[in-house]
N, C-alpha and C positions, 0 to 999 in steps of 0.2 A: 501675481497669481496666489489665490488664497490656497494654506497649507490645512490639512485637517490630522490631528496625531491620535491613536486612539488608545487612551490610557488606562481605563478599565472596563470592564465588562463584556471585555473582551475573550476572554478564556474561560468565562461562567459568566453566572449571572449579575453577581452584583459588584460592590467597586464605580457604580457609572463615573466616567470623565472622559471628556474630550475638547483639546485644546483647537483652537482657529486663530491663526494667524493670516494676519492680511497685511496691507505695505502701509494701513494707521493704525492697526488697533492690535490685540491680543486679548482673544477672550477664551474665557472657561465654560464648557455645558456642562453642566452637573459637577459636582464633587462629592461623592460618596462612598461610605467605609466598604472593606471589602465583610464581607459576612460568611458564616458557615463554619468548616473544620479549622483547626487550632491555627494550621500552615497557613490556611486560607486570612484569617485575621492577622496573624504575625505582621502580612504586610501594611497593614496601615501606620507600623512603626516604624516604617523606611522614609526616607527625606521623600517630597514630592518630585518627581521625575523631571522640573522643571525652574525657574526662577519666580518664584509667588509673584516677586516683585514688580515682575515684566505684565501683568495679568491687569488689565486697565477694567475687566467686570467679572462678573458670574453671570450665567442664566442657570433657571435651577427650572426642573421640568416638574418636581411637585417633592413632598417632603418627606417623604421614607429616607428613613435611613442610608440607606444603600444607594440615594442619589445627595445626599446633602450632610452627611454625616461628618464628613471630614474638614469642611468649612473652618472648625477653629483650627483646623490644624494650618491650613492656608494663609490663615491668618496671623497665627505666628509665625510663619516663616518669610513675610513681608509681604501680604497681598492688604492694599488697602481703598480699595473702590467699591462701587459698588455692586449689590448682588438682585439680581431681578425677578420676580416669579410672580405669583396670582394671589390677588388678598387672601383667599382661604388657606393658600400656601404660607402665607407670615403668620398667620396664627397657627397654625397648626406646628412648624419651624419652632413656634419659643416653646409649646411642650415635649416635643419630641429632641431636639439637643440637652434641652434643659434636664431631661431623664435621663437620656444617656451619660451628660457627666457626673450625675450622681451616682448610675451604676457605678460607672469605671471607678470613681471616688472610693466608692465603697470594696468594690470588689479588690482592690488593688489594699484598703487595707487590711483585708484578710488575709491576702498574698504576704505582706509586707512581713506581719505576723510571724506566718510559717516562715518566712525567710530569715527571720531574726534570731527564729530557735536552731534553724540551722549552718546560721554563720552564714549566711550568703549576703551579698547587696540588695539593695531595695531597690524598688523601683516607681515610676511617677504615672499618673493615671496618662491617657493621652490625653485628656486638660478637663478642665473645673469650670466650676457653674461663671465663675469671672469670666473665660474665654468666649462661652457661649454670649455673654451680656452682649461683649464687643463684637459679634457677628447680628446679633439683631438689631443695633446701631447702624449697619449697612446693609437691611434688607428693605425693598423697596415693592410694594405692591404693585400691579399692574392689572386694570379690569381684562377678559377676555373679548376676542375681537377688538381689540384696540391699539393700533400699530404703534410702537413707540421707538423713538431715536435713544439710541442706548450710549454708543461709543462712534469717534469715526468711522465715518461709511459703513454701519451695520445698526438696522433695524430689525425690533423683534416684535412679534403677535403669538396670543401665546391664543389657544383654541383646546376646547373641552377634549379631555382624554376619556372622563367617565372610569376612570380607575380608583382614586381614593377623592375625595373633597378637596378643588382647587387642583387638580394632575390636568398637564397639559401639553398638548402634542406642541413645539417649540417651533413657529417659521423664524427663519434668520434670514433675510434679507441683505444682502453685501453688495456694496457697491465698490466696486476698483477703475478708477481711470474712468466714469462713464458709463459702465458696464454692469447689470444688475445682473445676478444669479441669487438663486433661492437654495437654502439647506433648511431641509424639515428633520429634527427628531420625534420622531414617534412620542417617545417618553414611554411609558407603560402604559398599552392602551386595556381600556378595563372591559371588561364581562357585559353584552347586550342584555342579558338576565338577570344581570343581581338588578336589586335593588337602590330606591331612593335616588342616584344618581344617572342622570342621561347617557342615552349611547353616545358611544363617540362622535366627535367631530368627523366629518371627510374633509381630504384636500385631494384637490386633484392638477398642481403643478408642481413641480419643483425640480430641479437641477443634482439637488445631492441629496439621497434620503436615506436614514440611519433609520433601523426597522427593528423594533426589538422582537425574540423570536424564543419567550418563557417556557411558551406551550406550543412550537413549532412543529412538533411531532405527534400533538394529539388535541381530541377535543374535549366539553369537558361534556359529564353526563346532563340530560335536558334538568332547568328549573322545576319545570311540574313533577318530574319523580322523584327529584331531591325534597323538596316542599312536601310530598305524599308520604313520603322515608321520617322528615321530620316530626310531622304530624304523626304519624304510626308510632313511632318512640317516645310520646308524650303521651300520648294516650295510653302507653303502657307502662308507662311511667305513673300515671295516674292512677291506672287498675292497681298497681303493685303498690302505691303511699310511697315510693321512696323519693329520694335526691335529684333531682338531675345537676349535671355538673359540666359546662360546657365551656373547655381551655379559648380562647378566643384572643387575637390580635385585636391592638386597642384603636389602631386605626381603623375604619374601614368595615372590617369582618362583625365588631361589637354591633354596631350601629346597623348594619342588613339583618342582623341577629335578632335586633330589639325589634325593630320591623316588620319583622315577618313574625315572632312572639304575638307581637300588635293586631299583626293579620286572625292571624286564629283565637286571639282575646276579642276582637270587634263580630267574629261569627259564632262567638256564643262556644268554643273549642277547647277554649285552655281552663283547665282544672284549678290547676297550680295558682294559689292565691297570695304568692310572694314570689316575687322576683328578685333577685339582688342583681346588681351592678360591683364586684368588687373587686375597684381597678380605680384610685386615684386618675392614672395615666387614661384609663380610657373616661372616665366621670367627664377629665376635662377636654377630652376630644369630643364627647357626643356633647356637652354643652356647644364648643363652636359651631357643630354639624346643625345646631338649631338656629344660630344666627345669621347661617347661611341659606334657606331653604329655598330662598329664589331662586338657585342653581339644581333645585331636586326638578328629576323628569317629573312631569305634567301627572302622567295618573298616580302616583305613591301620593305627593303633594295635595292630590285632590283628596283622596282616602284620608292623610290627617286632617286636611279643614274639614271634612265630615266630622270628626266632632265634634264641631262648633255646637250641636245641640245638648251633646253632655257636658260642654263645659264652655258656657260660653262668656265667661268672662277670664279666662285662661288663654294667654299665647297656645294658641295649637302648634305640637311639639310632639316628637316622640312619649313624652310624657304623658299626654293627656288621649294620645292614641293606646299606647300601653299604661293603663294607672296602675296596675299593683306592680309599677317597678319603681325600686327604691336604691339609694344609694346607700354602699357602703364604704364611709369613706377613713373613717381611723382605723387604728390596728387594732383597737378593741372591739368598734363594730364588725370588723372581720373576724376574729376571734370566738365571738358572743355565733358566729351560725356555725361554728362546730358543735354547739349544744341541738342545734334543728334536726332532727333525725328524720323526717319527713316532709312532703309537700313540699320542697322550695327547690327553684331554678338557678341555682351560681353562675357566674357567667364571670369570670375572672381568668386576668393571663400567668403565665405567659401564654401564648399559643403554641408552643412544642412540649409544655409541661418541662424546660429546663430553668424556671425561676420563677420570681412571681408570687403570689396568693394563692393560684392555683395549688401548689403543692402539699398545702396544711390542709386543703378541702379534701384533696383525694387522699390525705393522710386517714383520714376520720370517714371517707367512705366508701372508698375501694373494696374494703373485708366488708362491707353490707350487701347482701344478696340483691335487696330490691333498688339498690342503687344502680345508675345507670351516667356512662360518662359519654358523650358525643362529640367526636371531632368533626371541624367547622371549616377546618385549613390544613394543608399540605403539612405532613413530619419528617423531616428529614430523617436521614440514617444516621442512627448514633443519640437520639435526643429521647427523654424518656417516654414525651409521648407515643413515638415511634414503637416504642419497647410493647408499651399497651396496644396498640392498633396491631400489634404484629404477635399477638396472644400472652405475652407475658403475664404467668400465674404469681409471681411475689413481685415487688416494688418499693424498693430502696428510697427510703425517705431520712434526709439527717440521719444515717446510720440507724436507722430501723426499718427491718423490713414487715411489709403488708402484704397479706395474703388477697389475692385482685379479686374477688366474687360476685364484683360490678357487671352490668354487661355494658361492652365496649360497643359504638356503633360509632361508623365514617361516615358522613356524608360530602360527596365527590363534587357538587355541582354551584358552593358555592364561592369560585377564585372570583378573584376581584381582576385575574387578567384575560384578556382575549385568546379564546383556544383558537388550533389551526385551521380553522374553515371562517372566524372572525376577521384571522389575519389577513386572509386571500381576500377574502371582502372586501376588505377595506384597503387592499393596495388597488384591486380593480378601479377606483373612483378616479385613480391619475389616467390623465387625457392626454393626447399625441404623444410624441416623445417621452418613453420611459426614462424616471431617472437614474443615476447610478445607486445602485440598491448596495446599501450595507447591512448585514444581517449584525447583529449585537444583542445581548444581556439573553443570552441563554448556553444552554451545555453543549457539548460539542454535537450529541445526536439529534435535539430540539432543530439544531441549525441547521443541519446538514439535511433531514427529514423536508425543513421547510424550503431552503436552496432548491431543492428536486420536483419541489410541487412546483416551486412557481416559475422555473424554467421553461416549465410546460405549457406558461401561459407569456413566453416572450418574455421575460425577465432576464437578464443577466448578472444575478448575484456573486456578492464576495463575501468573503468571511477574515475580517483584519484579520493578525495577529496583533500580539500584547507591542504597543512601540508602534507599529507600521502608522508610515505616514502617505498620505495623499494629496496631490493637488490638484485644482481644480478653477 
């Protein structure tokens, strides 16, 4: 009887892991860091909950952090097979590990520093760009719709999530003794509204389904009055000559960003005759997003080969849909737009305003009246973005502070997850026999909000605990 243990994302949101054992095999869904408050991180320095060693694969449901982040650590502690996901998933995997153990690299030897003046012990990043190499050694792409034999008795398909570039709802097909059962993760299914990437996939059987439940409690605001909100602050960004300045996550959020920038540069709308990109991390994410585009929904797709007549000897790309956007990619070309005091679009992370590029930009244009900063994604409590979106008048930079004279705007509508009337959709599409429904990777009220909706509809939901195991 196959066991299913569920390791994280269980008690919030992020952390994904969930272990399956069967009577050949032992595998792992996702490994990823836990993310958020200090307590909340702390745990990714505890042993893994299990024997690496016994773990004959990975399936990885797409490559945020918070589902694949923990990999090297797996890795060291003896997992040595292989790890499986969706070609856009492997490229996108060697930048986003590969940043992260620079951060940690870095950040640890700041720490190290202040520890040394204070007589304390040091301490060691959770691993380095080497650990990463050896994780991309054992990643293995895999087309979508394309069943594949992974480990004994368990086949996997992996099927468009429409959340970030290559995210994919996971079938696990297990056979024991003769006997097929199906286990579906959802993965993060993504937003019917944003852009460039198709709506989700449907599936409509399966035996065990793991249901992620981010936005379980709520939906998000519609596309056309967020797009109408964006446009309105640009355009008065443009009456006023000043900055726009827009924190932005480099997966995913940068690239709907430049897109819709594109949308109102192709109708004759955007003023603003520079654009920056200034973000290494995301420069090299929206190049793979361009040699991926076979996987963009049908009408965005169509809208960039419309420029084949402005540029028809140019790959049509975000680029050539947006041209006045440029990269900045050294420290000194980011450096050199603190001198712009006008007309230009920044678009640099981090996305909570807690690290990044971002932070020298709003160092130099927060105290400007006609500056204008727009948030694009969620802040958490506690992050500085946060501080700003929640009125904060000064703003603590490297121990100087700035008086905030920017106007601050949110824009609510564009997550890259499925809000709660997506989610009920899209469990609606399962046929006869309901499966057993696991709620996961959301907060306790997200879940509990969603548990009640969909009772309503003949569901019979659970909510693991951190540990609890199931069989099936």
């Amino acid at each position: 009887m196959a066991q299913l243990t569920f390791y994280g994302a269980v008690a919030g949101v992020t952390g994904s892991m969930y272990l399956l054992e069967i009577d050949d095999a032992c595998l792992l869904l996702d490994c990823g860091l836990f993310q958020g408050r200090r307590e909340e991180e702390d745990a990714n320095r505890k042993p893994l909950p299990f024997d690496a060693s016994r773990i004959d694969a990975v399936v990885l449901s797409h490559a945020h952090l918070d589902h694949s982040g923990r990999l090297p650590l797996l890795m060291a502690q003896g997992f040595e097979g292989p790890i499986y996901m969706t070609r856009p998933s492997c490229d996108l995997i060697d930048v986003l590990l590969k940043d992260a153990a620079s951060l940690q690299e870095r950040d640890v030897e700041w720490e190290n520093k202040r520890r040394r003046r204070a007589g304390k012990e040091t301490i060691e990043p959770l691993y380095r760009l080497d650990d990463v190499e050896e994780v991309l050694d054992h990643c293995q792409g895999i087309p979508y719709h394309h069943r594949t034999h992974i480990v004994d008795g368990v086949d996997v398909n992996f099927v468009d999530a429409g959340h970030i570039l290559g995210s994919a709802i996971v079938e696990l097909f297990i056979n024991e003794r003769g006997v097929e059962k199906k286990l579906v993760f959802s993965g993060d299914l993504g937003n019917s509204q944003a852009a460039l990437l198709r709506d989700p996939d449907t599936v409509d059987t399966a035996d065990v389904l793991l249901l992620e439940s981010t936005y379980g409690n709520r939906d998000h605001r519609s596309m056309e009055t967020t797009l109408q909100e964006f446009e309105d602050v640009i355009e008065t960004a443009s009456r006023n000559g000043g900055n726009i300045l827009i924190p932005s996550f480099a997966v995913g959020r940068t690239q709907e960003i430049i897109f819709r920038l594109g949308e109102l540069y192709q109708q004759g709308k955007l003023r603003h005759m520079a654009i920056y990109l200034d973000s290494p991390m995301a420069i090299a994410v929206t190049e793979i997003y361009h040699r991926y585009q076979d996987i963009y929904n049908t009408e965005d797709k169509a809208a960039i080969d419309s420029t084949a007549s402005t540029h028809p000897t140019k790959q049509k790309s975000l680029h050539t849909f947006l041209p006045v956007l440029r990269y900045s990619t050294s420290t000194e070309e980011s450096m050199a737009l603190n001198q712009v005091e006008r007309g230009a679009i920044i678009i640099a992370g981090s996305g909570m305003c807690n690290g990044g590029r971002i932070r020298h930009h709003l160092k130099h244009n927060l105290w400007r009246q006609q500056s204008h900063v727009i948030f694009v994604g969620f802040q958490a409590i506690g992050t500085p973005g946060r501080a700003l979106v929640d009125g904060a008048r000064h703003f603590k930079i490297a121990g100087e502070e700035v008086v905030v004279r920017a106007t601050i705007h949110t824009l609510g509508g564009f997550s890259a997850h499925a809000g709660q009337s997506q989610l009920v959709d899209w469990l609606r599409h399962f046929k006869g026999k309901k499966p057993r429904l696991f709620l996961v990777h959301g907060e306790d009220e997200a879940k509990n909000a969603l548990a009640a909706l969909v009772k309503r509809e003949g569901w019979q939901p659970q909510i693991p605990g951190p540990g609890e195991t199931v069989s099936f």
